[in-house]
C-alpha positions in Angstrom: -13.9 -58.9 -47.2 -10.6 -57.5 -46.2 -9.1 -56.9 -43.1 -7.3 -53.6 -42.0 -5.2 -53.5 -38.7 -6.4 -49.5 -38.6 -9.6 -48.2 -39.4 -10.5 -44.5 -39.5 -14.3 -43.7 -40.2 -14.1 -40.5 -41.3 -11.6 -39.1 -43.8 -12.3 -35.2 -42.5 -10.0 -32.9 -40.3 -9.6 -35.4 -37.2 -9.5 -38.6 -39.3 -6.4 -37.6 -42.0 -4.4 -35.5 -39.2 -4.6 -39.5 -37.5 -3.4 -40.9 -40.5 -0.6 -37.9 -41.2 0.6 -38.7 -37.6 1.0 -42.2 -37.7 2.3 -42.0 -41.2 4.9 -39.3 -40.0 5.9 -41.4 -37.1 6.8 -44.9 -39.0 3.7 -46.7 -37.8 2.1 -48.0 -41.1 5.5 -49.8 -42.1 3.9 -52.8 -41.3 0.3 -52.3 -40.4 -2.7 -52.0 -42.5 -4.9 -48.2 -42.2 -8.1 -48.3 -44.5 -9.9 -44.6 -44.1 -13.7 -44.3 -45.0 -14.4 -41.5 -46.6 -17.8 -41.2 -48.6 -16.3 -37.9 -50.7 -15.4 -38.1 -54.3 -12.8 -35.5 -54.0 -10.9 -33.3 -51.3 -11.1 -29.4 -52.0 -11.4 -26.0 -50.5 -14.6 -26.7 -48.4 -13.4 -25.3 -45.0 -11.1 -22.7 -42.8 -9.4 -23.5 -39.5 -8.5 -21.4 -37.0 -6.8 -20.6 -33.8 -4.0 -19.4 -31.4 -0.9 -21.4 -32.3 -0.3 -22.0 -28.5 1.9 -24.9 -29.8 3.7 -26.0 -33.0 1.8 -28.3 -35.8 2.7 -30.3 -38.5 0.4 -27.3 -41.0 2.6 -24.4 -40.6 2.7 -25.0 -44.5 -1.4 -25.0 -44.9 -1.4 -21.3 -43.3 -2.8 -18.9 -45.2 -2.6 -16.3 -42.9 -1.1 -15.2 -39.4 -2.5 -12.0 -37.3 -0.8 -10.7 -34.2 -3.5 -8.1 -33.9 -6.9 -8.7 -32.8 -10.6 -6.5 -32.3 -13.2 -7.2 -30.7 -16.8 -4.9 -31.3 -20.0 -4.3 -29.0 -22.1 -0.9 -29.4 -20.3 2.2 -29.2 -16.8 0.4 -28.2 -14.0 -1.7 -29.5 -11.1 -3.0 -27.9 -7.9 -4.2 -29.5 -5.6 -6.5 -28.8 -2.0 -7.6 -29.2 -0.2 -10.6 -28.5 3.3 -10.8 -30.1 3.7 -14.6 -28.4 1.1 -16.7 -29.4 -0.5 -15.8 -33.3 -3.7 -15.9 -34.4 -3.6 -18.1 -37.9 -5.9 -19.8 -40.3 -5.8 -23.2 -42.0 -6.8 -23.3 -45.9 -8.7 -27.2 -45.7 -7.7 -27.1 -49.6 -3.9 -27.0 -48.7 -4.3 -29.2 -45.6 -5.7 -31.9 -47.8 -3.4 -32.4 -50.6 -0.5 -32.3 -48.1 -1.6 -34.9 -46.4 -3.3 -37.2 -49.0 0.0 -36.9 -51.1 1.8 -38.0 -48.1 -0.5 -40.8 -47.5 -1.0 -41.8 -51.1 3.2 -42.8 -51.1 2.0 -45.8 -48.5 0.8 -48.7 -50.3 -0.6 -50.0 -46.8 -3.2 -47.5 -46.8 -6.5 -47.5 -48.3 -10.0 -45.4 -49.0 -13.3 -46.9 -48.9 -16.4 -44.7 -49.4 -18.2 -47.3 -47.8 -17.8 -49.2 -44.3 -19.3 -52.2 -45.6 -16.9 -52.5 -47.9 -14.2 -54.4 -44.9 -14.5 -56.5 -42.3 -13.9 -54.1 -39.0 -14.1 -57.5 -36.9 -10.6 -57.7 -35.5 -9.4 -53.9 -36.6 -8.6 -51.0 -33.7 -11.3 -48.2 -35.2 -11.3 -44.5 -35.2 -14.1 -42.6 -35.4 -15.1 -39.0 -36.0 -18.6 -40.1 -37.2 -21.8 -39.6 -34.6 -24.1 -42.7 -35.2 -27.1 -40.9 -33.9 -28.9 -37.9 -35.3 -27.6 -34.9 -33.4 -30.4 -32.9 -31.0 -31.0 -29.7 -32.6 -32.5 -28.4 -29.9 -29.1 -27.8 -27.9 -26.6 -25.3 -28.3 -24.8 -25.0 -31.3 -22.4 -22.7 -32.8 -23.3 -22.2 -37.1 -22.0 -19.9 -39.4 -21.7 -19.5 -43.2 -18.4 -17.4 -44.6 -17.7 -15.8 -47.9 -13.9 -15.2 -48.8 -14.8 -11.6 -51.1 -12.1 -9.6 -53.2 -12.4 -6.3 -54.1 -11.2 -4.2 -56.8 -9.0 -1.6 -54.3 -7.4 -2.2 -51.3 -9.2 -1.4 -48.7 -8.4 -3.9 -45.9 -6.0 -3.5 -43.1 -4.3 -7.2 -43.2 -2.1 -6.9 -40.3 -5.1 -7.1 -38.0 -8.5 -9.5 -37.8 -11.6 -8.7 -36.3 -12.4 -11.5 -33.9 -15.7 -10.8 -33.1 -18.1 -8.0 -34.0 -21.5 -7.5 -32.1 -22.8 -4.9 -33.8 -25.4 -6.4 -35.3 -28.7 -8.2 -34.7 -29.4 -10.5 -32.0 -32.6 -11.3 -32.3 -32.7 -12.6 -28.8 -29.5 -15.2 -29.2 -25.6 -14.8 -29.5 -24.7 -13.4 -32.9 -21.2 -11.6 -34.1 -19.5 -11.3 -37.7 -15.6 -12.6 -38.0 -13.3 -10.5 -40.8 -10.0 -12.0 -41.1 -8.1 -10.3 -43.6 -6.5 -12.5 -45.9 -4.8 -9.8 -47.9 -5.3 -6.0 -48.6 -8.3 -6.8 -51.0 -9.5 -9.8 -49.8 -11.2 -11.0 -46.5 -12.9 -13.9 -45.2 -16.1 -12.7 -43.9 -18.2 -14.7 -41.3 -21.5 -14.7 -39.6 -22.1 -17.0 -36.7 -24.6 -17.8 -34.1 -24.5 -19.6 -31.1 -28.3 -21.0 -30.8 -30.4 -24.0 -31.6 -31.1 -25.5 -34.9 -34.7 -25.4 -35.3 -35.0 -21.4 -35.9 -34.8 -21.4 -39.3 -35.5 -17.6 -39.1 -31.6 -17.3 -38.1 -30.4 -19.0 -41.1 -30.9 -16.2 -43.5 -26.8 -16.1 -43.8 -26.5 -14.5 -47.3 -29.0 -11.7 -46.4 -27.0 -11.2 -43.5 -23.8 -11.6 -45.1 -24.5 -9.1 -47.8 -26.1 -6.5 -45.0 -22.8 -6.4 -42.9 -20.6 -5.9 -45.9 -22.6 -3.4 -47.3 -23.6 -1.3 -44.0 -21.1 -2.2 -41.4 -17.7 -2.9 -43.9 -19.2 -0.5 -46.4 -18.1 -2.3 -49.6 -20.5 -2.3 -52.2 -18.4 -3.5 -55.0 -16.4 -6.9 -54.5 -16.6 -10.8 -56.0 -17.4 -14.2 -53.9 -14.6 -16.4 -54.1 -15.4 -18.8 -52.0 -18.3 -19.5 -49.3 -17.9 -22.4 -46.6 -20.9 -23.4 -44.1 -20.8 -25.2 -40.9 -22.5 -26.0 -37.3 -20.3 -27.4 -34.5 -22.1 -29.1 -31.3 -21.5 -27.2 -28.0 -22.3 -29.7 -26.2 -20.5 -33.2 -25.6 -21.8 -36.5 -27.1 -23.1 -39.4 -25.8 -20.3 -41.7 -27.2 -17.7 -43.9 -25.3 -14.4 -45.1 -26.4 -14.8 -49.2 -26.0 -11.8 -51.9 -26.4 -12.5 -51.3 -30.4 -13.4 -48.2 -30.9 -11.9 -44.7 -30.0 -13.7 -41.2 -30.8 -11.7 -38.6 -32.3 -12.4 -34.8 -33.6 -15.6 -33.9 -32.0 -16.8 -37.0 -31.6 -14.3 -37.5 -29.0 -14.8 -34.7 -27.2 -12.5 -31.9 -29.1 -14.1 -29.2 -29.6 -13.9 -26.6 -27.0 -17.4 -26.3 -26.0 -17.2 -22.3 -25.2 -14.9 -21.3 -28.1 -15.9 -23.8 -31.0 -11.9 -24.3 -31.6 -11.1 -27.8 -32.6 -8.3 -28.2 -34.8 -5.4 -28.1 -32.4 -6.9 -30.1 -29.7 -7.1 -32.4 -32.7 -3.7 -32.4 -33.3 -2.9 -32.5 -29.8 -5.3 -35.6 -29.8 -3.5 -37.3 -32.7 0.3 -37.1 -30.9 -1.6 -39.0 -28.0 -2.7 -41.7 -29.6 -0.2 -42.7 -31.9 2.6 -42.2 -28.9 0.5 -44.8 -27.2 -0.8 -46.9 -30.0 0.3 -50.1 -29.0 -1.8 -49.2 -25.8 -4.0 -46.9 -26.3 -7.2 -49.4 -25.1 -6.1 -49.9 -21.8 -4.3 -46.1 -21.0 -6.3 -43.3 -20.0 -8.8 -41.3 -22.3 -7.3 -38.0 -23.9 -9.7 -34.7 -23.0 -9.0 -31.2 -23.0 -9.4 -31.3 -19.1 -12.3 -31.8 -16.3 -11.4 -28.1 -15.2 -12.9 -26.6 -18.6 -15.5 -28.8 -19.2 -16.8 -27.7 -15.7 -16.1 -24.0 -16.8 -17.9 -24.1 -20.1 -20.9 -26.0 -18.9 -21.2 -23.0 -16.9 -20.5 -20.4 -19.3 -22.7 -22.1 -22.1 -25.7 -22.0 -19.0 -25.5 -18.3 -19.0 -25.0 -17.9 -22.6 -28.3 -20.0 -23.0 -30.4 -18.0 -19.9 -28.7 -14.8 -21.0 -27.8 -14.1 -24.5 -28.4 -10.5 -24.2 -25.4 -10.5 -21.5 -22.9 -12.0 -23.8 -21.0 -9.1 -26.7 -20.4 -7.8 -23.2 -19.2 -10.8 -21.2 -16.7 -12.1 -24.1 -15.9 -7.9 -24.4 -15.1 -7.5 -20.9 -12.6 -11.4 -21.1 -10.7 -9.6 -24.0 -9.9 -6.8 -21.4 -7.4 -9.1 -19.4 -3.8 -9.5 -20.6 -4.0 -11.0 -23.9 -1.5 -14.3 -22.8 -4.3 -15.3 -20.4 -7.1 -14.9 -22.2 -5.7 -16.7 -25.4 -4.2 -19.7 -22.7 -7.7 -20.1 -21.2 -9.3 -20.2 -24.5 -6.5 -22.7 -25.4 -6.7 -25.1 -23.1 -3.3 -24.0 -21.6 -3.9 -22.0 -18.7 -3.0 -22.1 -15.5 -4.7 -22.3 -12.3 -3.5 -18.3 -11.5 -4.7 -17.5 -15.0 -8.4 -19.6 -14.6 -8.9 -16.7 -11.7 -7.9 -13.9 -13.5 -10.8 -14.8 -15.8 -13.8 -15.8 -13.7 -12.9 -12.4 -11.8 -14.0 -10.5 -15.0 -17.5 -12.2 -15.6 -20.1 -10.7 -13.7 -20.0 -13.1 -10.8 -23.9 -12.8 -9.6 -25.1 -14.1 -13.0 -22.8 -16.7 -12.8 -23.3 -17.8 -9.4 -27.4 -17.6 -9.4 -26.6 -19.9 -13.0 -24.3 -22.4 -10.5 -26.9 -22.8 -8.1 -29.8 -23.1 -10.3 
């Protein structure tokens, strides 16, 4: 079997923004990548998005960009705007051929769908694969969207609603997302932040179709597109080793209180191929001991009090919207961190501490 010098397991988000960054940066002139990727095609399948705190190599994928933001609990919404740091989405469908028409010009790079296929023996590996099933019964955040398009135009596309509470609960964390891709078509998203093994919650297209009809009041539109995913909120069990490095969520980038991954990704990606010819023996790329502490106590009260929450995340959106946005970023500072904690109700959070 053959021999790569570069493995990536895992052809998804974290394993091609890898391969774009070490292609980009010269560093498969002369060194072997093979990616395993069990898919028989790349298309539309996903949508990425975030607060461009930083520049990325997708400004090109962006489908959209919002400098406006809501956010909706019972009988109040808040709006926000941030001129400095946008709010954009990543069309996967865009973000794919990009890259895999960048990477198909490198005859030193290769697709397997199957692992077996090469010998990994003396290869550095990247991973965004878990090897063991996932627990179900921890925290997760799923969701199913539907991009719709209606006949009129009817949405406001110069602002997004971030998160809208007004809607069952039923005893966890659940909010609809509208980002509005143009005046007549929006992506429309519900998501919970629960466990996996209440089916009852997974009625998405019932409660897709509910919120458009009763809260959005369209009754006439088409389904363009739907996309479907769950993201762990909680860390895995899996250590880098002198052969084998995590990446994407697998290593530890997903922000455990937001669910954002793709520019910690990114961010991830710079690291490692700045330090490639190192990267065993140099310190292990997180998103910082400071927020993994502050999440695992934010996701405790989430968990004990779900009912607290639309008003929790309502009440953080109430601070200047450059904080916020930094702290939910990764980017804040220690002045910022402050500013936040003082606006969660600090009994709940301190009884959660200490429990």
């Amino acid at each position: 079997m053959r021999e790569f010098d570069y493995v990536i397991i895992g052809g998804g988000c974290a394993g091609l923004s890898l391969a774009y960054e070490l292609e980009i940066n010269d560093k498969l002139k002369e060194k072997t990548l093979a990616i395993i990727e069990p898919r028989g095609e790349y298309k539309r399948d996903k949508t990425w998005s975030f607060w461009k705190v930083f520049n990325h190599n997708f400004a090109d994928c962006v489908i959209k960009s919002w400098n406006n933001f809501t956010i909706n609990i019972p009988n109040s919404s808040h709006e926000i705007k941030n001129e400095n740091f946008p709010y954009q989405s990543i069309d996967s469908g865009k973000f794919y051929k990009k890259i895999n028409f960048k990477l198909a010009k490198n005859p030193n790079i290769f697709f397997f769908k199957d692992v077996n296929k090469i010998n990994l023996e003396n290869s550095l590996i990247f991973s965004s694969v878990y090897k063991a099933k996932m627990d179900k019964t921890k925290l997760w955040q799923h969701f199913q969207g539907i991009e719709i398009e209606t006949p009129k135009d009817i949405f406001d596309d110069k602002i997004l609603n971030l998160m809208d509470f007004n809607c069952e609960q039923r005893n966890d964390v659940h909010f609809f997302y509208t980002l509005p891709l143009s005046k007549n078509k929006a992506l429309i998203e519900t998501t919970w932040l629960s466990n996996l093994e209440d089916q009852s919650l997974m009625d998405y297209d019932l409660q897709l179709e509910n919120y458009i009809k009763n809260n959005l009041h369209i009754k006439n539109y088409k389904i363009n597109f739907t996309e479907k995913g769950a993201i762990p909120l909680f860390y895995p069990s899996l250590k880098n080793n002198d052969k084998t490095i995590y990446i994407g969520s697998a290593g530890g980038m997903t922000r455990l209180s937001t669910g954002y991954t793709f520019l910690n990704i990114q961010e991830h990606s710079k690291y490692i191929v700045k330090n490639i010819n190192k990267i065993e023996k140099i310190k292990k790329f997180s998103l910082g001991k400071k927020y993994q502490f502050l999440d695992k106590i934010f996701l405790k009260v989430l968990k004990k009090h779900p009912e607290k929450m639309p008003k929790i995340f309502f009440d953080m959106f109430k601070i200047p919207s450059n904080t916020v946005i930094k702290f939910l970023s990764n980017k804040s500072n220690i002045f910022e961190d402050i500013n936040i904690i003082s606006r969660m109700p600090k009994l709940t959070f301190i009884k959660v501490l200490f429990n």
